[in-house]
C-alpha positions as CSV (number, residue, x, y, z in Angstrom):
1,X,14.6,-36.5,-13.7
2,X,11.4,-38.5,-14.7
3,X,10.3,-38.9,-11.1
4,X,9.9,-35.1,-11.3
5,X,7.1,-34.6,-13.6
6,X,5.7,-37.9,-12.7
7,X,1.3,-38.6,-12.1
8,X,1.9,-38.0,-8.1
9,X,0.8,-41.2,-6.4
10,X,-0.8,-42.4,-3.3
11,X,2.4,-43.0,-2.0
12,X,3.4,-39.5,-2.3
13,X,0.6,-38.8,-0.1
14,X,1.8,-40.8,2.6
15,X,4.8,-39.8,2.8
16,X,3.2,-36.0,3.4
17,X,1.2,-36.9,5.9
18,X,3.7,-39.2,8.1
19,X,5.8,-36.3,7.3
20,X,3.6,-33.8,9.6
21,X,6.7,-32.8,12.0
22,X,8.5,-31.9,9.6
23,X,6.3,-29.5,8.5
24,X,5.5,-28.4,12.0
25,X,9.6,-27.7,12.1
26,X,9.7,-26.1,8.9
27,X,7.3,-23.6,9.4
28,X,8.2,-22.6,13.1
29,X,12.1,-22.1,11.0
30,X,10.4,-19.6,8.6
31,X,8.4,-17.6,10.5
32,X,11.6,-17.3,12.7
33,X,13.8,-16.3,10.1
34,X,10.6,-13.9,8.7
35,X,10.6,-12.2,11.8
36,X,14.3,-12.1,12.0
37,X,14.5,-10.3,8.5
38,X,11.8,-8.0,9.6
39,X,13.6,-6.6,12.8
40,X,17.3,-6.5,10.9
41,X,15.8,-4.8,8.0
42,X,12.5,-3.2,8.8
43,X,10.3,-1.9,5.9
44,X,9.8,1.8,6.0
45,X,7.2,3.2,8.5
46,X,4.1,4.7,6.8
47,X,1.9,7.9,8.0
48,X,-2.2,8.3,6.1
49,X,-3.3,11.8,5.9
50,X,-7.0,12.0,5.0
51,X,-9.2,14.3,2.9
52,X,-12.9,13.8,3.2
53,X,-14.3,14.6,-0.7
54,X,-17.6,15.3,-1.1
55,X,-18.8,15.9,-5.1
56,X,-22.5,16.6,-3.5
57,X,-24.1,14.8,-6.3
58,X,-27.9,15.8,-5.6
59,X,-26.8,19.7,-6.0
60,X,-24.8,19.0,-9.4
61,X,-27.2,16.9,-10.6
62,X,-30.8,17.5,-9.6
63,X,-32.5,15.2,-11.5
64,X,-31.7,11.4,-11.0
65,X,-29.4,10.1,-13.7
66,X,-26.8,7.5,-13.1
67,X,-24.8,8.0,-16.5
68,X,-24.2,11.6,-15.6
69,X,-23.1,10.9,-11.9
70,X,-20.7,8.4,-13.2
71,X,-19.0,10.6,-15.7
72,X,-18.9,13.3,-13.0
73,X,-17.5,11.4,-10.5
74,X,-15.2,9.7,-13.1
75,X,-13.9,13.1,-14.6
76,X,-13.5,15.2,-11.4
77,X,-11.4,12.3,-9.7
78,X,-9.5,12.1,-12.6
79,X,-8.6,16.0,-12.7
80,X,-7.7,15.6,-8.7
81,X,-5.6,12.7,-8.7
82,X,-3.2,14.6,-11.9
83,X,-3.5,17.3,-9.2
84,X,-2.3,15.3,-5.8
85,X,0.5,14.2,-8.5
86,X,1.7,17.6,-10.2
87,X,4.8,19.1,-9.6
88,X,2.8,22.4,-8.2
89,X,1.5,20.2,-5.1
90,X,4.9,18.0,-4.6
91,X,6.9,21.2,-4.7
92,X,5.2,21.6,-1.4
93,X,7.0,18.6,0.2
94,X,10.3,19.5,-1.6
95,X,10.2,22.4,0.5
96,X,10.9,20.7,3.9
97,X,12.6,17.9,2.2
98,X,15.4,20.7,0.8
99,X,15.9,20.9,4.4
100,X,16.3,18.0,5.7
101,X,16.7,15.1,3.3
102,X,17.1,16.3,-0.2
103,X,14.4,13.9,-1.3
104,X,13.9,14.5,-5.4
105,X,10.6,14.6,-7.1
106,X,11.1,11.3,-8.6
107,X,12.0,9.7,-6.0
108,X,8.5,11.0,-4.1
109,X,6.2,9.5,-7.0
110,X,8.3,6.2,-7.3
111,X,9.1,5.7,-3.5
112,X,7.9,7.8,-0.9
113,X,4.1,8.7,-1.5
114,X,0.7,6.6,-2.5
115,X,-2.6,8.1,-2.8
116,X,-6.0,5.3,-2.2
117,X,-9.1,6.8,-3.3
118,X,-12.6,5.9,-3.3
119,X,-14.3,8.0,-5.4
120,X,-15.9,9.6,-3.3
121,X,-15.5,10.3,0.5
122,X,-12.3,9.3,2.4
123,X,-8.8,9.9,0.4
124,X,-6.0,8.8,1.7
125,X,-2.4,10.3,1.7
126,X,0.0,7.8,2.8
127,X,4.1,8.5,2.9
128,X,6.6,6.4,3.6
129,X,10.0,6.7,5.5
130,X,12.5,5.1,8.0
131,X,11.9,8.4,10.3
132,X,8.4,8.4,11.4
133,X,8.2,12.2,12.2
134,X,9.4,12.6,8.7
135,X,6.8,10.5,7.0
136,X,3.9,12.2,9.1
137,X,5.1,15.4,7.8
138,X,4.8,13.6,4.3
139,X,1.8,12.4,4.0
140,X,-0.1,15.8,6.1
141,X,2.0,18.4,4.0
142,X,0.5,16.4,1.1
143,X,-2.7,16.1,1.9
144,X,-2.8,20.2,2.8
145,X,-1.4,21.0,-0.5
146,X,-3.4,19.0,-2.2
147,X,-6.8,20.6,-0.6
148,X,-5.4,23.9,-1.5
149,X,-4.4,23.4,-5.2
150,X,-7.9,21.8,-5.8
151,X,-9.6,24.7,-4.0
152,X,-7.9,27.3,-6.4
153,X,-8.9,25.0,-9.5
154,X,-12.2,25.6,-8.2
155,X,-12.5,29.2,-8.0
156,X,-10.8,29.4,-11.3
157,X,-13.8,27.0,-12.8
158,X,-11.4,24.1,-13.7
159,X,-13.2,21.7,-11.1
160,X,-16.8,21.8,-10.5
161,X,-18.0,24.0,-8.0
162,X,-20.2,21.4,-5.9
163,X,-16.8,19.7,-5.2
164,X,-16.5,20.0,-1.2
165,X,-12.5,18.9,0.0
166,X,-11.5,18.7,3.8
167,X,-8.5,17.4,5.5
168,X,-9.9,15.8,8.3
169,X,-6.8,13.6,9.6
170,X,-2.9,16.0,9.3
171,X,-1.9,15.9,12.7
172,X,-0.8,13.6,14.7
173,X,-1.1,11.0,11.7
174,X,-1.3,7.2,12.6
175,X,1.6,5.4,11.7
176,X,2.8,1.8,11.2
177,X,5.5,-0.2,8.7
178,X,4.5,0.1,5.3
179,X,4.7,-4.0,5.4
180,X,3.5,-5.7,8.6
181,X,5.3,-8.4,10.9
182,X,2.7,-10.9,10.4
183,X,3.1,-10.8,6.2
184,X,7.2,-11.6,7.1
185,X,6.3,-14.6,9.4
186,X,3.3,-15.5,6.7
187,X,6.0,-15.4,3.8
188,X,8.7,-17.6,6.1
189,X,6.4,-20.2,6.9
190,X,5.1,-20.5,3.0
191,X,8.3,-21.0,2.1
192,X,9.6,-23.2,3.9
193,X,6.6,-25.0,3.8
194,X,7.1,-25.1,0.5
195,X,10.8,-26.3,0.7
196,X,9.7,-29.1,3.4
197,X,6.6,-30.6,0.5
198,X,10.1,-30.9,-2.6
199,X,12.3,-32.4,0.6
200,X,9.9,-35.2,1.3
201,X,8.9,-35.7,-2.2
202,X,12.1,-35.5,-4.4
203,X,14.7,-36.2,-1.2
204,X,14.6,-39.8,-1.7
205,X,15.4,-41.2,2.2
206,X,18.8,-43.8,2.0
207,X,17.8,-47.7,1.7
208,X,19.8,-49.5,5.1
């Protein structure tokens, strides 16, 4: 077991290099068997609403001062990301899920639903499910609920009023996997890369 944690040695470097077909071999093997685990079981496809935001900055804040436009920005996203997450807004989706696929609340926070925001301009509603139509429906009856709840929180003075929300993106969302085919070959080929540098290191060839 010494050899294992042993200084690596010129030698060892040799045997890498002159070993340059195997690693050919090894990675063509993994990105097969990446791809192959990637049409057998496919990740989930995802649909991306999107809500343009606009906090309109030079009408809350007429004067030019950056410590008030950063806790602005940093208060009002944090009010309307509790809001894209609140039962009120998921109830939404529950609605059609009742429906059709009896998807729980916890199981849209944990599985089905991510939310990437800037904080300001585009925010993205992404959903994901093995049923494409189903995960367009997602992601654009989120984004729509979500426009709405923060529009009443507005009128009722609980977000400021220079806050400006539009869906700009619910129909006829893009979709794709969740996980692309490329990252499945990427992840084959690193690991059997991998595999192929401990097989000509700690694979000692048989003396003839």
């Amino acid at each position: 077991m010494n050899f294992i944690f042993s200084s690596p040695s010129l030698d060892d470097l040799i045997r890498l290099l002159k070993a340059w077909r195997f690693w050919v071999l090894g990675a063509l093997i993994g990105a097969l068997i990446g791809a192959a685990v990637y049409y057998v079981a496919p990740p989930p496809y995802r649909a991306r609403a999107t809500v343009n935001v606009d906090f309109n900055l030079e009408e809350a804040f007429p004067t030019d001062n950056d410590r008030q436009y950063f806790y602005y920005l940093e208060r009002e996203t944090r009010k309307m990301v509790e809001i894209a997450w609140s039962d009120e807004v998921l109830n939404s989706l529950l609605i059609f899920s009742a429906e059709q696929l009896h998807f729980s609340l916890n199981e849209l926070r944990d599985e089905k639903l991510n939310l990437a925001q800037p904080m300001e301009a585009g925010w993205h509603f992404y959903a994901d499910d093995s049923n494409p139509q189903v995960a367009q429906t997602l992601a654009s009856v989120w984004a729509t609920a979500f426009v709405e709840k923060v529009q009443t929180e507005i009128e009722a003075g609980n977000i400021n009023e220079f806050v400006r929300l539009e869906v700009t993106q619910s129909e006829s969302l893009p979709v794709e996997r969740s996980i692309p085919l490329s990252s499945f070959l990427l992840a084959g080929s690193s690991v059997f890369l991998l595999l192929a540098v401990f097989a000509v290191l700690f694979v000692k060839p048989k003396q003839k």
